[in-house]
C-alpha positions as CSV (number, residue, x, y, z in Angstrom):
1,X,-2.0,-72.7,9.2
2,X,-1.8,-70.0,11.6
3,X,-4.2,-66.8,9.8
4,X,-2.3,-64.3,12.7
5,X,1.1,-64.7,11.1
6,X,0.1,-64.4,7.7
7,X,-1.3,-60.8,8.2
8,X,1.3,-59.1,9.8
9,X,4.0,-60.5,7.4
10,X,2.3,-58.6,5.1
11,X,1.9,-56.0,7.5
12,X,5.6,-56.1,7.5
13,X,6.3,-56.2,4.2
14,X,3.8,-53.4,3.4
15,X,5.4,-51.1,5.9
16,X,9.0,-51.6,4.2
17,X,7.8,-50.5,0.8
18,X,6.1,-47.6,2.1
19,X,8.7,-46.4,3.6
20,X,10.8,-47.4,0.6
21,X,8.5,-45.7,-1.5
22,X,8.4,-42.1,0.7
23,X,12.1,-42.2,0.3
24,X,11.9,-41.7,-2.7
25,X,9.7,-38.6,-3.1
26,X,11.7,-35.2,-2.7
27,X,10.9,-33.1,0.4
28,X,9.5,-30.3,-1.4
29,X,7.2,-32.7,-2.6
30,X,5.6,-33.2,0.4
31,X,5.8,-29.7,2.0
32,X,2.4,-27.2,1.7
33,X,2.7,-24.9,-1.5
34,X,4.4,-21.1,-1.3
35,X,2.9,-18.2,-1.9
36,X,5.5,-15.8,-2.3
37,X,4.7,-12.0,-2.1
38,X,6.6,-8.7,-2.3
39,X,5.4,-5.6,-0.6
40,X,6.6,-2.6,1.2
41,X,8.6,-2.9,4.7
42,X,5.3,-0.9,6.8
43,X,3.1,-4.0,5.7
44,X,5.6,-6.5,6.0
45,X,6.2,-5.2,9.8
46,X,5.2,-7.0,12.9
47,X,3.0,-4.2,13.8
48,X,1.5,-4.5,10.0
49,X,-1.1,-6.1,8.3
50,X,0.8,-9.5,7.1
51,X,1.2,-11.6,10.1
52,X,-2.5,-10.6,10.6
53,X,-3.1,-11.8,6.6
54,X,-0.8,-14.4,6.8
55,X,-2.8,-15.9,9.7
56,X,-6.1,-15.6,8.3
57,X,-5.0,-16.5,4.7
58,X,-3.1,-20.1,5.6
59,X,-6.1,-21.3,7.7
60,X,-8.0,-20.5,4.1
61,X,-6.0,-22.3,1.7
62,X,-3.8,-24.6,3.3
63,X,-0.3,-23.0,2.0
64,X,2.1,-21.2,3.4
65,X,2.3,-17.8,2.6
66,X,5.8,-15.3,2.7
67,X,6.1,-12.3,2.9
68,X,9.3,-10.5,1.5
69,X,9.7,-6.4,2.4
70,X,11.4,-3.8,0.1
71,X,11.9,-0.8,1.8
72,X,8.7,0.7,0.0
73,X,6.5,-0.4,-2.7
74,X,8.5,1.0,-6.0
75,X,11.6,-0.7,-4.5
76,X,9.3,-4.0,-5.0
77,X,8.3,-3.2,-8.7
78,X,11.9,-2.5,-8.9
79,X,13.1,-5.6,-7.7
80,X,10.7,-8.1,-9.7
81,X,11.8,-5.7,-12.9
82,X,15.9,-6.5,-11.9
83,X,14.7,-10.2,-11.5
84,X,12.6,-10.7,-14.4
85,X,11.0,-14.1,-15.2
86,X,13.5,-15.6,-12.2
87,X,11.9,-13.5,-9.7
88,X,10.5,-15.5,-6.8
89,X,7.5,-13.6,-6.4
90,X,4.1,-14.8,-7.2
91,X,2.1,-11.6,-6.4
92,X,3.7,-7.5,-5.9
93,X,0.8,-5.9,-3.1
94,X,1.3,-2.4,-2.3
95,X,1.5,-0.5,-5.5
96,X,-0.7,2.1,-6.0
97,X,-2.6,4.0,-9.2
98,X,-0.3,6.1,-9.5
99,X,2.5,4.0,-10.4
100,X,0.4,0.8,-11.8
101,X,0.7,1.7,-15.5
102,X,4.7,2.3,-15.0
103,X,4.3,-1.7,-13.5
104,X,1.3,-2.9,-16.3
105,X,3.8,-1.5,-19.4
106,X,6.9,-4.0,-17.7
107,X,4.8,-6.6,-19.2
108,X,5.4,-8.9,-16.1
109,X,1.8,-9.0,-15.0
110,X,-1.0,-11.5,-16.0
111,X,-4.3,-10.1,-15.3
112,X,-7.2,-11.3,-13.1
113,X,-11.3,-12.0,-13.7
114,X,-11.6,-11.2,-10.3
115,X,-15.4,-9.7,-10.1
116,X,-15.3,-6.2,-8.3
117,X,-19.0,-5.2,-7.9
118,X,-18.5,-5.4,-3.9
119,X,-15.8,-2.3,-3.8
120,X,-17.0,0.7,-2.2
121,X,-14.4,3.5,-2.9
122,X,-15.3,7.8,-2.7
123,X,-16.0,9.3,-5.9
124,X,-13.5,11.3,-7.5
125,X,-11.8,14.7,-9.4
126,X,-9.1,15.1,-11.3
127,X,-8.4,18.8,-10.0
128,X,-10.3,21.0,-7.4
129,X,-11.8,22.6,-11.0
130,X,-13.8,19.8,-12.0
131,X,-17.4,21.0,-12.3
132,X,-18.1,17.3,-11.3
133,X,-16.5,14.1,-9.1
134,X,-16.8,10.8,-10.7
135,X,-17.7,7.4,-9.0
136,X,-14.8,5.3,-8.3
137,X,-15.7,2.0,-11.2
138,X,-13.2,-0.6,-11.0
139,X,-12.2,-1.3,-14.8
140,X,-8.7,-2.6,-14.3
141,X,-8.2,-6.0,-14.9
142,X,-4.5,-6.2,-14.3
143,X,-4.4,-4.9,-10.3
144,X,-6.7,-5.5,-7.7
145,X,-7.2,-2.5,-4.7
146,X,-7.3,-3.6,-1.1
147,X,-7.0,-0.3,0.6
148,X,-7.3,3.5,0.2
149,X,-6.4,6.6,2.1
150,X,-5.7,10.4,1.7
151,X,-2.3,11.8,1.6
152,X,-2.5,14.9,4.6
153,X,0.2,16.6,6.3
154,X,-0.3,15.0,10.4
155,X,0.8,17.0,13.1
156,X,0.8,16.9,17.0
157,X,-2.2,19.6,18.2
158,X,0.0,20.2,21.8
159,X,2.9,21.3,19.3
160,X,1.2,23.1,16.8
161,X,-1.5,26.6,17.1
162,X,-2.1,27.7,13.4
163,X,-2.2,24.8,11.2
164,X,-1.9,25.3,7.4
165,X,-4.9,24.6,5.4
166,X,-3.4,25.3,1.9
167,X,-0.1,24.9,0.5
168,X,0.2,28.9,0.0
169,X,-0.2,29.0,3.9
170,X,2.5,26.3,4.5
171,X,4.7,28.4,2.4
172,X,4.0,31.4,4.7
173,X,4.8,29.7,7.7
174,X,8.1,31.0,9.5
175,X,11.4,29.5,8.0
176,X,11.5,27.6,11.4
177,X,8.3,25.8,10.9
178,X,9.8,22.6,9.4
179,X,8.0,19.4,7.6
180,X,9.5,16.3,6.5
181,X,8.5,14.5,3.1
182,X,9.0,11.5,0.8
183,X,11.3,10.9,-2.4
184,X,8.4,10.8,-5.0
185,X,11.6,8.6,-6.7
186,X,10.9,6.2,-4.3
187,X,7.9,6.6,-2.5
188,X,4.1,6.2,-3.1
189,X,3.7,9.1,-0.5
190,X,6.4,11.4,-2.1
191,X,4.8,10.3,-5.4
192,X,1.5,11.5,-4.6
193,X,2.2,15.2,-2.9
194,X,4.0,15.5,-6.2
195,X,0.3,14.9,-7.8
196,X,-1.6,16.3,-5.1
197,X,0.2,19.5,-5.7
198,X,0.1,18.9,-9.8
199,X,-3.0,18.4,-9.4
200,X,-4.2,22.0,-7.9
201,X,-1.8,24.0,-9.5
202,X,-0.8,22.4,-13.0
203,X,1.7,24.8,-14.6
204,X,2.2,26.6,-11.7
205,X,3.5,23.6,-9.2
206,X,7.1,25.0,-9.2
207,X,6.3,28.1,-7.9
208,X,4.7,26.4,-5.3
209,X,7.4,23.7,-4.5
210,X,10.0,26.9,-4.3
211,X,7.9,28.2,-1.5
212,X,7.2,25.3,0.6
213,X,11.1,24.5,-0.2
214,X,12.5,26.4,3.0
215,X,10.5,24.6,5.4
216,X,11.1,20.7,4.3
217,X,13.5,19.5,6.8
218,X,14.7,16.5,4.8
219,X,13.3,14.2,2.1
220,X,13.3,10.6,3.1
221,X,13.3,7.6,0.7
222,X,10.1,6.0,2.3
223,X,7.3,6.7,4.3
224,X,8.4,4.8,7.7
225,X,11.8,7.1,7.9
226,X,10.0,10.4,7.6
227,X,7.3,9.0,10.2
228,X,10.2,7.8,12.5
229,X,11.5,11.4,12.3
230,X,8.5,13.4,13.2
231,X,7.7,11.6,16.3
232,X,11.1,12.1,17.4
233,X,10.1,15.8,17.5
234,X,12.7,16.4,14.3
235,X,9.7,18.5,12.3
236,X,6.8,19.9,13.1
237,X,4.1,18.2,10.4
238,X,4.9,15.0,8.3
239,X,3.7,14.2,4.7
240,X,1.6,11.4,5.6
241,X,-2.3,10.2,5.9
242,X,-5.7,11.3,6.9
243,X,-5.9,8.3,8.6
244,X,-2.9,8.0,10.8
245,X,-3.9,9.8,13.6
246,X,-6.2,6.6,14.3
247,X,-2.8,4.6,15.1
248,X,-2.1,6.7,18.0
249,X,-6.2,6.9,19.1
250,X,-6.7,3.4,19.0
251,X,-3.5,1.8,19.7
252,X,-2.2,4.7,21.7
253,X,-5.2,6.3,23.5
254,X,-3.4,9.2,22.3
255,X,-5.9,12.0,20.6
256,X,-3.1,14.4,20.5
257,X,-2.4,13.7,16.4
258,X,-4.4,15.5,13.6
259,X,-4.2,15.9,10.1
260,X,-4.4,19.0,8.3
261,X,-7.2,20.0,6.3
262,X,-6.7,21.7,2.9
263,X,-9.6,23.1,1.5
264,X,-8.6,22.5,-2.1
265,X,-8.8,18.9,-1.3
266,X,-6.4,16.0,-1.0
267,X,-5.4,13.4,-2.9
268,X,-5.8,10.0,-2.6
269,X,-3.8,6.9,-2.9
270,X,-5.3,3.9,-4.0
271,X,-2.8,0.4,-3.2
272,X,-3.3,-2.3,-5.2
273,X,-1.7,-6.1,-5.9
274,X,-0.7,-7.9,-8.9
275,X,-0.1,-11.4,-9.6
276,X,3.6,-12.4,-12.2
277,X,3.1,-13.9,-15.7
278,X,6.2,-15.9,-14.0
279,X,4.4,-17.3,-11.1
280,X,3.8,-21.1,-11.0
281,X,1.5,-21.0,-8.4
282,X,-1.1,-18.8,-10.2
283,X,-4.3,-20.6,-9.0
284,X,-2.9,-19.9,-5.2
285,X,-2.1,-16.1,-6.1
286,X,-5.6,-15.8,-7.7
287,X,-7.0,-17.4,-4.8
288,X,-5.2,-14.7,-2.5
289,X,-6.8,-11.8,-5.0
290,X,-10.3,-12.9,-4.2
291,X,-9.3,-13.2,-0.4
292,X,-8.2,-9.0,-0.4
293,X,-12.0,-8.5,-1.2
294,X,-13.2,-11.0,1.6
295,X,-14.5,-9.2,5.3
296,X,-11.9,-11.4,6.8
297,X,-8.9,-9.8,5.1
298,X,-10.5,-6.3,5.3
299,X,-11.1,-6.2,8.7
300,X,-7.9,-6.1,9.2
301,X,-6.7,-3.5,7.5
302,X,-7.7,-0.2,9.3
303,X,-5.7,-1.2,12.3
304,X,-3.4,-2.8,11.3
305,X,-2.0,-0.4,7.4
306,X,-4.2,2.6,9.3
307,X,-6.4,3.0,6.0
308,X,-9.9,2.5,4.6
309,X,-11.1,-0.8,3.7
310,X,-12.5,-0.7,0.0
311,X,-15.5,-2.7,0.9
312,X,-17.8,-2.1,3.4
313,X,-17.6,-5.1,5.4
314,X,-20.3,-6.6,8.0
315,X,-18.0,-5.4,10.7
316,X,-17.5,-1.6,9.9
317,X,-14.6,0.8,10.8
318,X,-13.3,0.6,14.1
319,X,-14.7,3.3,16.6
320,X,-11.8,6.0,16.5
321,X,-12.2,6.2,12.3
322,X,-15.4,8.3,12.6
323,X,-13.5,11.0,14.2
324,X,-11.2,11.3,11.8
325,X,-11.0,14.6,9.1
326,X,-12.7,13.7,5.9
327,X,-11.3,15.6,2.9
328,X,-14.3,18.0,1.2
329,X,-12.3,16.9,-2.1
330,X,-11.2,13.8,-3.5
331,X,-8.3,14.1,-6.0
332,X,-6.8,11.4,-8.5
333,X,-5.2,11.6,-11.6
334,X,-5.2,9.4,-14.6
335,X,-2.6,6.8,-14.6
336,X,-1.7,7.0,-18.2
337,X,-1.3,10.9,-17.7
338,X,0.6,10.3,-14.4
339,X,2.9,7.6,-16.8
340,X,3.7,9.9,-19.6
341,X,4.3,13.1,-17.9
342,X,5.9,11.5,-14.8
343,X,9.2,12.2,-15.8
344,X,9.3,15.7,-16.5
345,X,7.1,16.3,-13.4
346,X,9.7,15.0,-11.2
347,X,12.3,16.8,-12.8
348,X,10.5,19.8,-12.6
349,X,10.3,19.0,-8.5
350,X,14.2,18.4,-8.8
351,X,14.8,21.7,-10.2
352,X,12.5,23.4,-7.9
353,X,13.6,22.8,-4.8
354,X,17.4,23.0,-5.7
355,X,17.1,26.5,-6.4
């Protein structure tokens, strides 16, 4: 008997019912798992943080991770709310404090036990009043932060002599003097001067919004459309960050932006992410979670979102970030207060700057 033939005849044969047996298995079955995520168009970008993350996060966990853009982040809590338990979306990122009780009472997010003892995030107050700021502790167990910044009016210092430094001097600027802001309908920036001004004034934020009314230019539905229109020389200052003016220092070698200091302070916004009760890949979306406090995701975000990391990584911030203005006052309102009066306070804006 010849041993050679006998081997590869089952060689042979082996090979047929492997290939038999692949057949049968369903190409989904053999493709790496999705990770599907919703966010807001500036992160989704190709100048933003997710091909960066995406990079970085499928060398990690062997997946494939997509990201889908809204046009800012309440359009994404808007979309998984229209989709419900369908929705595709395993995790929502870019949500901030401000509106994360409006998501947590859909009742479409599962919470986390993701530890949080590594975040490093500036102590706060509820108004400029407060006798005393309180230290940032992590107690939510619902949404996870990965960045933070300060909402600030930016400006070009070739363009602009007197810079306001209170919202009474913005209102005293000549009728000509123009700024362009976000719909705090659909924007976490709009959202927050809402709150920022809230939370200096309380009952007296119309009067305030009825001065400042004659210089707004237009009202944009996100942040990148107001953004697009101040640098084409449309307004004069742009509702925006503290820490914008590193994108055109760092990636620009441009020192020519600046944002304006209020002495009153300036509030702060706070983005977070949240994993679906619907997703069926929660282990990979938890797994993502606990990457957003690793250096390796933070590192990327101060030039790639233009924002503070909310650890303080081995790395540090990128030279250009210790130049920028650090507000005197950090201010943040309760969510559940933000929640319940949210409404009304936006109404009030409404009213205000119609008249």
């Amino acid at each position: 008997m010849n041993f050679r033939i006998i081997p590869k005849k089952f060689a042979i044969l082996f090979a047929a019912l492997s290939i038999a047996f692949l057949s049968t298995i369903s190409p989904q079955a053999q493709e790496k798992p999705m990770l599907t995520i919703y966010t807001y168009d500036a992160f989704a970008a190709d100048w933003g943080p997710a091909p960066k993350v995406k990079k970085a996060f499928e060398e990690f966990c062997k997946c494939r991770l997509n990201f889908i853009a809204a046009d800012s982040s309440i359009g994404a809590l808007r979309k998984v709310q229209l989709e419900g338990s369908k929705t595709k979306a395993d995790i929502v990122l870019g949500l901030d404090t401000n509106i994360a009780e409006a998501a947590r009472l859909t009742g479409l997010f599962a919470n986390h036990d993701i530890a949080t003892d590594s975040l490093s995030i500036p102590a706060i107050k509820s108004s400029p009043t407060d006798n005393k700021a309180t230290s940032t502790v992590w107690g939510d167990n619902t949404f996870l932060p990965f960045d933070y910044s300060y909402f600030a009016f930016v400006y070009n210092k070739k363009k602009i002599q007197k810079v306001p430094t209170s919202f009474e001097e913005l209102a005293s600027m000549p009728d000509d003097f123009k700024i362009v802001i976000q719909d705090p309908r659909s924007s976490t920036p709009g959202l927050g001067l809402l709150l920022w001004i809230k939370a200096i004034y309380g009952d007296d934020a119309t009067k305030i919004w009825q001065s400042i009314a004659p210089n707004i230019l237009t009202i944009t539905k996100g942040w990148s459309d107001a953004y697009g229109l101040f640098l084409k020389g449309e307004a004069d200052m742009v509702l925006s960050y503290t820490t914008s003016p590193a994108y055109h220092l760092i990636a620009e070698q441009d020192s020519d932006f600046a944002s304006a200091q209020f002495a009153t302070g300036h509030y702060m916004q706070i983005e977070v992410a949240g994993i679906l009760k619907s997703s069926k890949n929660k282990k990979l979306a938890n797994a993502f979670m606990k990457f957003m406090l690793t250096d390796r995701f933070q590192n990327i975000i101060p030039t790639t979102n233009w924002t503070y990391p909310v650890i303080n990584t081995k790395q540090g911030l990128p030279v250009g970030f210790n130049s920028l203005a650090v507000p005197s006052v950090s201010l943040l309102m309760d969510g559940k207060q933000i929640e319940t009066h949210r409404k009304q306070w936006i109404d009030e804006w409404l009213l205000a700057i119609k008249n």
